[in-house]
MIVO-820649 format. One line per field, with one value per atom (N, C-alpha, C): residue number from 1; atom name; x, y, z. Coordinates in steps of 0.02 Angstrom, whole numbers. Atoms other than C-alpha are relative to their C-alpha. Layout:
<atoms>
resi: c(NUM  ...)
name: c(CA  ...)
X: c(X  ...)
Y: c(Y  ...)
Z: c(Z  ...)
</atoms>
This chain:
<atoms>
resi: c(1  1  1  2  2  2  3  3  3  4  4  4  5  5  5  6  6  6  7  7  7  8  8  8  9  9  9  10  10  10  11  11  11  12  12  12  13  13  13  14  14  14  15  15  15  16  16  16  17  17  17  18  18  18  19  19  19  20  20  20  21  21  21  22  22  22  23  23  23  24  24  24  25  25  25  26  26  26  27  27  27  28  28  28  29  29  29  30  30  30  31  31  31  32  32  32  33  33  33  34  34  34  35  35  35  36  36  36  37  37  37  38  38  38  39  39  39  40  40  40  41  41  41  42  42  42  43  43  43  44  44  44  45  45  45  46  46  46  47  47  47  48  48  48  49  49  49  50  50  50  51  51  51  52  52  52  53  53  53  54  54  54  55  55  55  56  56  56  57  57  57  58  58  58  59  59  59  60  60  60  61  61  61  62  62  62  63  63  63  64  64  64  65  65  65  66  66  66  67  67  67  68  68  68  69  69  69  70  70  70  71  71  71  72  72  72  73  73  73  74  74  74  75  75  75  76  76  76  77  77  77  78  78  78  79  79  79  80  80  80  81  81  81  82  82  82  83  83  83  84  84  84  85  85  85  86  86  86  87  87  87  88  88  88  89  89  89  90  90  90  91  91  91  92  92  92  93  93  93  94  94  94  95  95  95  96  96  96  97  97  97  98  98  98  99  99  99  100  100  100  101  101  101)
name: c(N  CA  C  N  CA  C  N  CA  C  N  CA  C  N  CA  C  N  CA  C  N  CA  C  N  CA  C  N  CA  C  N  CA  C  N  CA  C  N  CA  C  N  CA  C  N  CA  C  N  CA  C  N  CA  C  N  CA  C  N  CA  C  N  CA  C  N  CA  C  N  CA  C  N  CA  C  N  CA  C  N  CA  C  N  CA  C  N  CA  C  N  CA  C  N  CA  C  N  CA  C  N  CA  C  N  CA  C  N  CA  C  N  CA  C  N  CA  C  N  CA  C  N  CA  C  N  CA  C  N  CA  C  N  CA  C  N  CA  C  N  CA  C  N  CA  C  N  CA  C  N  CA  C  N  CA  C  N  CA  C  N  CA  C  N  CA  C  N  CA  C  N  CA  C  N  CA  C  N  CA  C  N  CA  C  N  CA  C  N  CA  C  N  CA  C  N  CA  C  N  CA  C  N  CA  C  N  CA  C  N  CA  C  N  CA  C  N  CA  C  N  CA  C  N  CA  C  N  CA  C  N  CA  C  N  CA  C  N  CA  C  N  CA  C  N  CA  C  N  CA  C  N  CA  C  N  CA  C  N  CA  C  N  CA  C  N  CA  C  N  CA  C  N  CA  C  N  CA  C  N  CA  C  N  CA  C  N  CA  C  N  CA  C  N  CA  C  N  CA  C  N  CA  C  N  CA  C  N  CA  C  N  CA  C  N  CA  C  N  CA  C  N  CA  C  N  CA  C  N  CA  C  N  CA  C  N  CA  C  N  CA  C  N  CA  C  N  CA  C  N  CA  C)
X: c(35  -1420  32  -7  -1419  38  -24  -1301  -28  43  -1382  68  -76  -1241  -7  22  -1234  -52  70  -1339  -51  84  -1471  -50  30  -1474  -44  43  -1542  -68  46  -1696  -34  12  -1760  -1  -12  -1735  -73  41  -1869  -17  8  -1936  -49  66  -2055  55  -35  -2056  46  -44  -1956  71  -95  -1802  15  -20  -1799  31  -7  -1772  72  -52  -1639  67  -38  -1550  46  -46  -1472  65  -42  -1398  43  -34  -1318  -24  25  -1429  -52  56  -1521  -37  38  -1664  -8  14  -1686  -22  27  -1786  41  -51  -1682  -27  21  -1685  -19  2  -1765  37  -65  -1610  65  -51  -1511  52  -16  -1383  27  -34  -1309  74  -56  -1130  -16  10  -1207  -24  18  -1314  64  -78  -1142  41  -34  -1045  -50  45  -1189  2  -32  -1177  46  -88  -992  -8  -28  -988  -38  33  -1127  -19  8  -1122  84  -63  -953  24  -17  -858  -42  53  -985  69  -16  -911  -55  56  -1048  21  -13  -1034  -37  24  -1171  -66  68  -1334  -38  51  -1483  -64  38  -1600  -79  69  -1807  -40  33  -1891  -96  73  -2077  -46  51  -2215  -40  68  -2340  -53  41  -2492  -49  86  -2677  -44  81  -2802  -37  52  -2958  18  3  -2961  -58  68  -3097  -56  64  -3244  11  12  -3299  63  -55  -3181  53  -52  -3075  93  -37  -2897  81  -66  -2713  69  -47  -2542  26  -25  -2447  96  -59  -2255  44  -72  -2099  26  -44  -2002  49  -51  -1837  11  -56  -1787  60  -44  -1638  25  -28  -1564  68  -57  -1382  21  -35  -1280  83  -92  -1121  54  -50  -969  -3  -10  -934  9  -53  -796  -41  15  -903  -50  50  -1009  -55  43  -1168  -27  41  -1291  -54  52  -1332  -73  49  -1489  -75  48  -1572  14  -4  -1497  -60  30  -1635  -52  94  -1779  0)
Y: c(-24  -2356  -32  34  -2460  45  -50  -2366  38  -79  -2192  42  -55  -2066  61  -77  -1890  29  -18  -1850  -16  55  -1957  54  -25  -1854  59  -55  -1700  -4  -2  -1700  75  -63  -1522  37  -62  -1354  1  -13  -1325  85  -63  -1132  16  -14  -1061  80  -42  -902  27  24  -973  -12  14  -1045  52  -50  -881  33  -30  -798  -35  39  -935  -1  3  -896  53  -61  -721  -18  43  -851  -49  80  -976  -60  74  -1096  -31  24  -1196  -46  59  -1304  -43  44  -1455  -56  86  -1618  -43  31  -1744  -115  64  -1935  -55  19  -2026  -42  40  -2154  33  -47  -2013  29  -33  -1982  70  -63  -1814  12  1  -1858  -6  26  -1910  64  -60  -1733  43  -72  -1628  -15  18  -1738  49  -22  -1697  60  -55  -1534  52  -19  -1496  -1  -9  -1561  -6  -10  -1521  84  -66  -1331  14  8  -1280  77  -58  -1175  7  8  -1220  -29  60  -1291  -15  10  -1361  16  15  -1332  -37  23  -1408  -30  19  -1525  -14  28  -1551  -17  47  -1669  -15  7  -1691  -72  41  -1857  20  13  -1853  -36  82  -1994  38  -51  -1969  0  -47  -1894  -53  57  -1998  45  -47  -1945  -60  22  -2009  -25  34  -2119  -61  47  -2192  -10  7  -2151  16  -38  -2109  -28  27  -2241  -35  28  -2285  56  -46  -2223  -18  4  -2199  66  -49  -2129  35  -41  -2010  -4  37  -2054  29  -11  -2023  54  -55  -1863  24  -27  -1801  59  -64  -1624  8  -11  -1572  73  -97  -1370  -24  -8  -1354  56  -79  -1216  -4  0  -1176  42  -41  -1080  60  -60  -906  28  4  -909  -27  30  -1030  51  -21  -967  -9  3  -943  -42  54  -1071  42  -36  -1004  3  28  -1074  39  -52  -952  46  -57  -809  39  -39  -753  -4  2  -779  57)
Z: c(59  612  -60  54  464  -62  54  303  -3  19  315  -17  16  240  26  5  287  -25  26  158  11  -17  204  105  -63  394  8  1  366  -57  53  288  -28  40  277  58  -62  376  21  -26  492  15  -12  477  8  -36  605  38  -26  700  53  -72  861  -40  36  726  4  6  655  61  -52  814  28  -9  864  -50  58  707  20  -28  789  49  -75  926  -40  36  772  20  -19  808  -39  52  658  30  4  668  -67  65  557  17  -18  530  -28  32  533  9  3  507  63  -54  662  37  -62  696  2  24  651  88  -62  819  -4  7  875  -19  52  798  -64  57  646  -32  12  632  -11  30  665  -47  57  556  -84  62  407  11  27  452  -3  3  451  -99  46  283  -61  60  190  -3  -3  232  3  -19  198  42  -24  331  60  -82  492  39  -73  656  25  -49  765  64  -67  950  42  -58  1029  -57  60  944  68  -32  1027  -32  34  987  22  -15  1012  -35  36  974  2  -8  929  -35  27  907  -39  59  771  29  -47  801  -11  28  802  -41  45  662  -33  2  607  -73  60  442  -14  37  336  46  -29  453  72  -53  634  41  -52  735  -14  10  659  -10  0  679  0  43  591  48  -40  667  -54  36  585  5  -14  552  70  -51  693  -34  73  652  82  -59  760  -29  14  759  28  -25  791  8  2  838  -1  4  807  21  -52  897  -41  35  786  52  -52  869  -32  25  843  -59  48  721  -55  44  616  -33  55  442  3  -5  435  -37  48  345  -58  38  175  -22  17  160  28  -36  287  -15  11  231  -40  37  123  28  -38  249  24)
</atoms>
């Protein structure tokens, strides 16, 4: 992966009613950058949440979708997007960012 920084990996929390639910277990979901690896995710979020450990990342690639553009047959993809769930350890802080959902 070409200079992507930390910052650059996470792109935005993913909140549905399956995260939520996963959230009781310390386990966030987030979309993250598609050449983005699973050291690169725990690194970003070690140290852009302060006071996490990660224990475990798991990672989902998925292709974009087919939809219809400019008329009957003709037809456009929809971009690449990776999620990723994170599983922190015990001991580790929670991620303030969900707290208010």
């Amino acid at each position: 992966m070409a200079n992507v920084q930390y910052y650059d990996v996470i792109l935005k929390p993913i909140v549905t009613e399956k995260s939520m639910e996963l959230m009781g277990e310390k386990k966030y979901t987030f979309l993250v950058h598609p050449e983005a690896t699973k050291s690169q995710v725990k690194e970003a979020v070690e140290k852009m949440f302060n006071g996490t450990k990660v224990k475990s990342v798991n990672t989902m690639n998925y292709e974009g979708k087919k939809r219809r553009v400019r008329g009957t047959y003709q037809f456009g993809k929809t971009a690449k997007t990776k999620k990723a769930v994170v599983q922190l350890t015990e001991d580790s802080a929670d991620i303030e960012i969900f707290e208010g959902l």
